[in-house]
N, C-alpha and C positions, 0 to 999 in steps of 0.2 A: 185513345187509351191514355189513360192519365199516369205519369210515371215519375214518383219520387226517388231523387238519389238522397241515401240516410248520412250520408257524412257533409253534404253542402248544407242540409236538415240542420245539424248538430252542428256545423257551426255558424251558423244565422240565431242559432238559440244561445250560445255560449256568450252574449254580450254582458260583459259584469257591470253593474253598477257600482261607481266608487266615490262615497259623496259623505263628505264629512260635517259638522256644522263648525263655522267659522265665527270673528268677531267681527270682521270688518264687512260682510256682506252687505248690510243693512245700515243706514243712518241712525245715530240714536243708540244702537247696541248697548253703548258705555251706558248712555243716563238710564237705563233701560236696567240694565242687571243695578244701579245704583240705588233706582226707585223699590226692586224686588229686597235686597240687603235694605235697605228702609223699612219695610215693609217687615220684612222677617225680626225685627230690632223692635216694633210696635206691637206686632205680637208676641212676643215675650215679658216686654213689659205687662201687657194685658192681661196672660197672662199670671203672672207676680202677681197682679193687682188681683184678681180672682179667689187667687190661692191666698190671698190674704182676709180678704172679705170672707169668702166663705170659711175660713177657721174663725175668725171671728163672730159668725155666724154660729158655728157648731159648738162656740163656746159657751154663747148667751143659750142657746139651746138646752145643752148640757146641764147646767148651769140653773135656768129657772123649770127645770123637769119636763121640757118640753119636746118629746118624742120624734114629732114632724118637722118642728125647724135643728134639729141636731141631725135630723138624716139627711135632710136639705143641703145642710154645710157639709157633710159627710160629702155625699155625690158634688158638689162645690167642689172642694178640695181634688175629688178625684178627678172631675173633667179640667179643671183648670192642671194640673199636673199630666195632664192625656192632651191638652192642648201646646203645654211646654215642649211635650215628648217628640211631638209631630213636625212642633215650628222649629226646632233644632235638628230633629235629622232628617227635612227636605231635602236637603241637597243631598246627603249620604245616600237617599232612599232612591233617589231622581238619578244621581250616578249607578246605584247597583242596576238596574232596570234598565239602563241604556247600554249598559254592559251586558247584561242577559240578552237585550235585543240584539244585540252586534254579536254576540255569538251563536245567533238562531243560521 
């Protein structure tokens, strides 16, 4: 006969995990988020440059009466502006969600 005691049970189960992410675990780390901050800096430029082209787009559009390339730089405008939105609050978004997680 097989016979469990529930409190040796409970705490054989009660091991907490406590595990943070760190900078110095890993080699590289520094050039690591340096290359990401590069990276975030590229696309924003990108970007700008989008947001420019395509206004300049939706102006010649505008401009010689032509329907398709003014809607073109229209949505132009607007993903380059949805691309700005995104590349600028990564990390805001990447903190809130690691916060949600650590409160689950």
């Amino acid at each position: 006969m097989l016979h469990l005691n529930p409190t040796r049970l409970a705490t054989h189960l009660q091991a907490n995990v406590d595990i943070n992410p760190n900078s110095n675990g890993l080699p590289g780390i520094r050039q690591l988020s340096s290359i990401v901050g590069a990276s975030m800096t590229v696309g924003l430029i990108l970007a700008v440059l989008a947001v420019v082209i395509s206004a300049i787009v939706w102006a010649l559009g505008s401009n010689s009466s032509n329907p398709h390339l003014a809607g073109r730089g229209k949505l132009g405008v607007l993903v380059g502006l949805g691309a700005a939105i995104v590349t600028g609050a990564s990390v805001a978004l990447v903190n809130f969600f690691w916060n949600v997680g650590q409160a689950v």
